[in-house]
C-alpha positions in Angstrom: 0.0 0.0 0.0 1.4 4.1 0.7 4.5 3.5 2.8 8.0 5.0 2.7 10.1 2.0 3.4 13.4 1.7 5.0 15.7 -1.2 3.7 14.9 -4.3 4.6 18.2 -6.0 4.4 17.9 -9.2 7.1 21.3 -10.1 7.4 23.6 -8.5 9.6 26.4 -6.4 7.5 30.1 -5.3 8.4 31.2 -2.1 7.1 33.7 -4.3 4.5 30.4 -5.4 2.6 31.5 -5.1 -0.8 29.2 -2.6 -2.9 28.0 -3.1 -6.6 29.8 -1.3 -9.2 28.8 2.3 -10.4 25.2 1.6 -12.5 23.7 3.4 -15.0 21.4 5.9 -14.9 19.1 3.3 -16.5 19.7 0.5 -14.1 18.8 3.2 -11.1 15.6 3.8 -12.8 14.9 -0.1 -13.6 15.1 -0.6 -10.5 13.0 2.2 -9.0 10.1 1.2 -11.8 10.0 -2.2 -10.6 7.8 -1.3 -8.0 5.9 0.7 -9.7 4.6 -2.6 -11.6 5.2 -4.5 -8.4 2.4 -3.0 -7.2 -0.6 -2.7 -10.1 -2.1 -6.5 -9.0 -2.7 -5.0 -5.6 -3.7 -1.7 -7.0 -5.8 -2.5 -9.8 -7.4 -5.0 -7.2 -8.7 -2.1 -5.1 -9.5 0.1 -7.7 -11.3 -2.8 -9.4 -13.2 -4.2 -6.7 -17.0 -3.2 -7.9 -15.6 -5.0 -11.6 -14.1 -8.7 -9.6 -17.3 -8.5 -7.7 -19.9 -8.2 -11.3 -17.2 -10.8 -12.9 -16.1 -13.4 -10.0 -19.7 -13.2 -7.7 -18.0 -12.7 -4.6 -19.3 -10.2 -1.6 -18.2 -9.5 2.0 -15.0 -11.4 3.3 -14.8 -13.4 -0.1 -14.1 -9.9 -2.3 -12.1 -8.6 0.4 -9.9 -11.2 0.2 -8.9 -10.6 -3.7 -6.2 -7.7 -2.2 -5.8 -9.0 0.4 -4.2 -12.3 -0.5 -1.4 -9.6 -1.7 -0.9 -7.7 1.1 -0.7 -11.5 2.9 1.6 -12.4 0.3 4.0 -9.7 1.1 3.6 -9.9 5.0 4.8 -13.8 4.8 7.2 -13.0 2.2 9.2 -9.6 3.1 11.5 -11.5 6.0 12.6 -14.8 4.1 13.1 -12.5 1.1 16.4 -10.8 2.9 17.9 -14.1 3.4 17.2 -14.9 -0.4 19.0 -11.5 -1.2 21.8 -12.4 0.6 22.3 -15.9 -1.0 21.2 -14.8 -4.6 22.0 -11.1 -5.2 19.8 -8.5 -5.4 19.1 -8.0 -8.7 18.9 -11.1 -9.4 15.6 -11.3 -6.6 14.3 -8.2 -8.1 13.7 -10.8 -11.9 12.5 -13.3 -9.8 9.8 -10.9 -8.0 9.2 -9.2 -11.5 8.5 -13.0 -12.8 6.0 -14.1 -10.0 4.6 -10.4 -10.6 3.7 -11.4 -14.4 2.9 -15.0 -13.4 0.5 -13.9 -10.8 -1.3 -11.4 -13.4 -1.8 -13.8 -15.8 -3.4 -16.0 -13.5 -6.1 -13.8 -12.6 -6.4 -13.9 -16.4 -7.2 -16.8 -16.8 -10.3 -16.1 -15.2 -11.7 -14.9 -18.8 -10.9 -18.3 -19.9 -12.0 -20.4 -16.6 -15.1 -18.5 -15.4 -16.0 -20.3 -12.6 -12.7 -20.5 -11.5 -12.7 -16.5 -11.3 -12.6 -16.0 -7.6 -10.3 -18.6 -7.0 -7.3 -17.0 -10.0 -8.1 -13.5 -7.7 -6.4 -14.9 -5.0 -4.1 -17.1 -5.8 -2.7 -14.6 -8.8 -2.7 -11.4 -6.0 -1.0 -14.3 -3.7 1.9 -15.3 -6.1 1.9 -11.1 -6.8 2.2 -10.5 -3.6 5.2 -12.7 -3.1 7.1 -11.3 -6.1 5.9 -7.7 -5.0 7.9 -8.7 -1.6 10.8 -9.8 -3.6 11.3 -6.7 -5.5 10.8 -4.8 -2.8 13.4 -6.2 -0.8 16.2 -6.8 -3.5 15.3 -3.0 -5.3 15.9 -1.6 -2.0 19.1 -3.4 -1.5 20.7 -2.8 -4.7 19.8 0.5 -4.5 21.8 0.5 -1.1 24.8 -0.6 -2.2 25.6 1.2 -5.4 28.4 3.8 -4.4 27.4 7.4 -3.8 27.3 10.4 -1.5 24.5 10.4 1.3 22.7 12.9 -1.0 22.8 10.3 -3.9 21.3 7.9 -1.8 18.6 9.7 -0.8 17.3 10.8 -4.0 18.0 7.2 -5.3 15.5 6.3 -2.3 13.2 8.7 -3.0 12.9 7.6 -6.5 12.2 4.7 -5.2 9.5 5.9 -2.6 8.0 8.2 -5.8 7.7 4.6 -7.6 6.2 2.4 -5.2 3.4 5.5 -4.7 3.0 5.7 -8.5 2.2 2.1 -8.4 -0.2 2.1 -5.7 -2.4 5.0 -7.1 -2.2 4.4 -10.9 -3.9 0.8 -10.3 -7.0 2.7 -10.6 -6.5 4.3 -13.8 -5.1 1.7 -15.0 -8.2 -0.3 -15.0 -10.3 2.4 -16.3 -8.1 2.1 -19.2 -8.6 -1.4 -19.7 -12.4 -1.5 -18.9 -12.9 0.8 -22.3 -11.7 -1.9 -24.1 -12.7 -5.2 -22.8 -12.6 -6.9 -19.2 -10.7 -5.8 -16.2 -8.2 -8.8 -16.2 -6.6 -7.2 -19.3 -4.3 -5.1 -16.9 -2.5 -8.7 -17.3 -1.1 -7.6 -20.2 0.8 -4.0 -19.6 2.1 -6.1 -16.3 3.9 -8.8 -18.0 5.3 -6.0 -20.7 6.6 -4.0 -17.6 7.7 -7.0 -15.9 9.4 -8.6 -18.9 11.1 -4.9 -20.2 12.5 -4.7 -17.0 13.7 -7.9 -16.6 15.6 -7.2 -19.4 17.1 -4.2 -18.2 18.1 -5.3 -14.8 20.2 -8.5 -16.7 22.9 -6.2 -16.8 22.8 -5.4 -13.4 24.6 -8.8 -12.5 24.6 -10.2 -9.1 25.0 -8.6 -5.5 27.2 -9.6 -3.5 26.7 -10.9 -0.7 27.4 -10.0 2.9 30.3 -11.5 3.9 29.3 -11.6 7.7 27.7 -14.4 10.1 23.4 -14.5 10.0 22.0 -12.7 12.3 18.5 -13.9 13.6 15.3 -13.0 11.4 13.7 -11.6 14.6 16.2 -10.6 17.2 14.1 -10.1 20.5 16.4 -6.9 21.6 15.0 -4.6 19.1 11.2 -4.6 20.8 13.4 -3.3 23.6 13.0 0.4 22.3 9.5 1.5 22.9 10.6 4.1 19.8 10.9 1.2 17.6 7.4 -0.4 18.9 5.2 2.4 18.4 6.9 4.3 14.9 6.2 0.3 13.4 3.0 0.2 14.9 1.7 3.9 13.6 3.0 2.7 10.1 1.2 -1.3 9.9 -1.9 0.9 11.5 -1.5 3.8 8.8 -1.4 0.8 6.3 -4.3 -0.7 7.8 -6.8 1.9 7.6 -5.4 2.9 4.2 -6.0 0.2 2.1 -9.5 -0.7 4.2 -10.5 3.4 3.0 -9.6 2.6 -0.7 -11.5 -0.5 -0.3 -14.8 1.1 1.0 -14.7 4.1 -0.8 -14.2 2.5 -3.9 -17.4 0.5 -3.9 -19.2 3.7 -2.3 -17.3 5.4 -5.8 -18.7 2.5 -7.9 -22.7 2.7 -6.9 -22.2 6.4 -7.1 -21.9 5.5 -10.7 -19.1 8.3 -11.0 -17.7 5.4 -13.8 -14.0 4.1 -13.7 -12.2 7.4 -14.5 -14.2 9.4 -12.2 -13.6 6.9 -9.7 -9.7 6.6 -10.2 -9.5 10.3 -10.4 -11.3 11.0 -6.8 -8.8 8.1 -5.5 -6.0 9.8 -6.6 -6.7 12.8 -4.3 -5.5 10.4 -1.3 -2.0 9.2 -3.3 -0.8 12.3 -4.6 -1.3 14.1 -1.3 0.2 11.0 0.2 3.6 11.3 -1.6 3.4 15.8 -1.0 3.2 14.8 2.3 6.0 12.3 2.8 8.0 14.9 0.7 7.2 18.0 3.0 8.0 16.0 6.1 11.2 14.9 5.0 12.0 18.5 4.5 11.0 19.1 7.6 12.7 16.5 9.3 15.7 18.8 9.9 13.8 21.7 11.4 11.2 19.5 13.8 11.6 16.2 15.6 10.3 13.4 14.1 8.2 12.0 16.6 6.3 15.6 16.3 5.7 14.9 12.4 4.6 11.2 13.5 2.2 12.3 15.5 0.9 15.3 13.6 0.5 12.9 10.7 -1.3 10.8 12.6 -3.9 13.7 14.1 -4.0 15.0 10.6 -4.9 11.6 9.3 -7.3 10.6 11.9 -8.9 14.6 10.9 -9.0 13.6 7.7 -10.9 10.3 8.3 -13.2 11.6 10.3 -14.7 13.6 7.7 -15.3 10.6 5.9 -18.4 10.3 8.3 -20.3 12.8 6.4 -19.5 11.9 2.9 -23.3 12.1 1.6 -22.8 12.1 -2.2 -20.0 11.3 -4.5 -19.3 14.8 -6.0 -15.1 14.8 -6.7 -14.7 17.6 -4.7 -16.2 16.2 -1.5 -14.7 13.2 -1.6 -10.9 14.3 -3.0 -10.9 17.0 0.0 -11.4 14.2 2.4 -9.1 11.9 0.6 -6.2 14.5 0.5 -6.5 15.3 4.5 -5.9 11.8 5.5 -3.6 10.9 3.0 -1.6 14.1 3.4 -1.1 13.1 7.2 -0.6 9.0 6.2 1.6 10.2 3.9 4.2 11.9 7.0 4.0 8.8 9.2 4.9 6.5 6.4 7.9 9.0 5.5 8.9 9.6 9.4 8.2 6.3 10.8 11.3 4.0 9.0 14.3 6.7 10.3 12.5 7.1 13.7 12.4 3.1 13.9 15.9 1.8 12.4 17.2 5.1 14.1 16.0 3.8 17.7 17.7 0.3 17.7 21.8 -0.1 18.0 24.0 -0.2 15.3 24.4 -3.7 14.8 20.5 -4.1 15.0 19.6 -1.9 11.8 19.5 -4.4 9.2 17.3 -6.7 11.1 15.2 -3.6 12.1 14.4 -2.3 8.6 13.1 -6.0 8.0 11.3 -6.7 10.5 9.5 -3.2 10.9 8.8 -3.8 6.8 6.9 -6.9 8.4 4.9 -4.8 10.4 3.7 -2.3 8.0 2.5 -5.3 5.6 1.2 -7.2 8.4 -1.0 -4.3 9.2 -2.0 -4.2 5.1 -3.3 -7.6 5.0 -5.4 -7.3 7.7 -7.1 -4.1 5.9 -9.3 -5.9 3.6 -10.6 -8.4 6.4 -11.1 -6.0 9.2 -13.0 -3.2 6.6 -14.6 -6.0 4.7 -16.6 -6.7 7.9 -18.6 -3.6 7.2 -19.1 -5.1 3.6 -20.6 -8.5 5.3 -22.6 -6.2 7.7 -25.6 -5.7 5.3 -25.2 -1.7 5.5 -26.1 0.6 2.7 -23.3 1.7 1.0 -23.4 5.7 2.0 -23.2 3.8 5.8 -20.3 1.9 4.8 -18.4 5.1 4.0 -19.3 6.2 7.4 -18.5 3.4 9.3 -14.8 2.9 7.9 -14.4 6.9 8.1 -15.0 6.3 12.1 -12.9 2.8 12.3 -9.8 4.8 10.4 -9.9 7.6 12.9 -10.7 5.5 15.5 -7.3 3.5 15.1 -5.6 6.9 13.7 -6.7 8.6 17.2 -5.4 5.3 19.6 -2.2 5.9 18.1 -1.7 9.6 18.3 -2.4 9.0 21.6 0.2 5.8 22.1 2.6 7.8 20.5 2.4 10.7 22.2 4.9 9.5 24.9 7.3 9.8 22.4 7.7 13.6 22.3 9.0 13.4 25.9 11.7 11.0 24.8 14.9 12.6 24.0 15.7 13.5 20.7 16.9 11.0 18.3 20.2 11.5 17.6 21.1 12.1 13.7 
């Protein structure tokens, strides 16, 4: 989903890990796009919902479970994923997520060819998507990492990579309403495996990683839920996560009976991503001016603000529903660029790869279980305007809890730099 991730490397490091050669520009950027296409499965699933549930039958848990076998594949996939990085390279993982990407796309295609076997290619395609989605992410992230540079290099080599993942995540919408125009929603199979095979491709020349040259540390290492600063900045981002993709969910089947048609629909959707990645770019210019638990828990009041408007949505007029959209993801969009530093940067030293992993874990942990706790609503036999209004008060309900967990946190010391 709309998260600013820190690298999820899982094996401990020494500062002699050899780094990749100098890449090209184009490697950089092949590596950046791959989760932009990581992500359309999961995207297009959300923005697609009212279309699986006309074509594949399925209401309440059963539709909710199309993204969500994603989000799950990513949450089981994310920690042995390091490991595989560190035996395989990382570009090398970053083909093999871009293949399970395509194969789990063309899966859920075969749905046109298997009708009644529709629901059941939803999941297990977003499943196997998932898993290569976790792949990419990981191994990108990595790579990234290691190619030489300056700490200002890095960053905007990050932030590239952040811009990507958030393209990804909102253009799943228009996406569909592309494909819709000219046939059935499972045709988004096709730009997918074109991404996926392009950049393939590209990466080739990328060769392999190498490897850490240091012993395994664990997957999980107990000491790090030691720092109550670690605990809560990965908690605010899996329940940012949570309440995000449940609000695309929801909204996008109010959207769809609004009959506001596929475009209309992705546009009013895109209110929440672009403001998303605005915000995650004003706090991190901010970041040197104010503390960072200050922007975490602004972003959280801001978001919980946001989702509580939500409560009145009455009608599905784009400028009613984008203002709303914008609020929350404006303030989602500073906890998922402030939570990663304020967690890795809370642990000791030899502690960071494992941290970046396992707080990764947590933020997808917290996506998978979007769909099933919002779906409730859909199983609850409300009218849709109520649904709206019900997962407006759940988001800032779990938005407002964790303002108020966090708030602790702004009588901590600061976080050193």
């Amino acid at each position: 989903m709309t998260s600013q991730p820190h690298q999820p490397a899982l094996v401990a490091e020494t500062p002699t890990t050899p780094a990749l050669p100098r890449r090209s520009t184009g490697t950089v950027v092949a590596l950046c796009l791959s989760m932009l296409v990581a992500y359309w499965p999961f995207s297009v699933a959300t923005g697609a919902l009212a279309h699986v549930a006309r074509t594949t039958h399925a209401t309440g848990a059963a539709l909710a479970w199309v993204p969500d076998a994603f989000a799950t594949g990513i949450a089981v996939a994310v920690l042995p994923a390091g490991v595989l990085v560190a035996r395989r390279g990382a570009a090398q993982v970053v083909r093999l997520g871009l293949a399970l990407t395509a194969a789990g796309a063309v899966v859920m295609a075969g749905g046109l060819v298997v009708p009644r076997a529709a629901l059941a290619a939803a999941w297990v395609g977003e499943g196997v998507a998932g898993v290569g989605a976790a792949l990419a992410m990981t191994g990108s992230l990595v790579a990234l990492s290691r190619i030489p540079g300056d700490g200002a290099a890095r960053a905007r080599r990050t932030g590239g990579w952040s811009a990507a993942t958030v393209a990804g995540l909102g253009t799943g919408p228009f996406l569909v309403a592309t494909v819709v125009l000219v046939g059935d929603w499972r045709l988004f199979a096709v730009p997918v495996v074109l991404g996926a095979f392009a950049l393939v491709v590209a990466l080739r020349s990328a060769g392999r990683t190498p490897a850490p040259t240091a012993g395994r540390a664990p997957l999980v290492p107990a000491a790090l839920f030691r720092s109550a600063t670690f605990d809560l900045a990965s908690l605010a981002a899996g329940g940012v996560l949570l309440v995000t993709v449940g609000i695309v969910v929801t909204v996008g089947l109010y959207l769809d009976g609004q009959h506001v048609g596929a475009l209309g629909g992705a546009t009013r959707l895109a209110a929440f991503f672009v403001a998303n990645a605005v915000g995650g770019l004003v706090a991190g210019r901010l970041a040197a001016q104010v503390r960072p638990a200050a922007l975490l828990v602004g972003g959280l009041a801001l978001g919980s603000v946001g989702a509580l408007s939500l409560a009145t949505l009455d009608d599905g007029r784009f400028g009613a529903v984008a203002l709303r959209l914008a609020v929350m993801g404006a303030g989602c969009g500073v906890v998922m660029a402030t939570s990663p530093a304020m967690a890795v940067g809370s642990v000791p030293a030899e502690l960071v790869p494992a941290a970046g992993g396992v707080s990764n874990a947590i933020r997808q942990t917290g996506a998978a279980l979007g769909p099933l706790v919002f779906g409730t609503l859909l199983t609850a036999g409300f009218l849709p305007a109520l649904v709206v209004h019900r997962a407006g008060l759940l988001a800032a309900a779990v938005l407002l809890l964790l303002t108020l967990a966090c708030l602790p946190l702004l009588r901590s010391a600061p976080q050193q730099s």
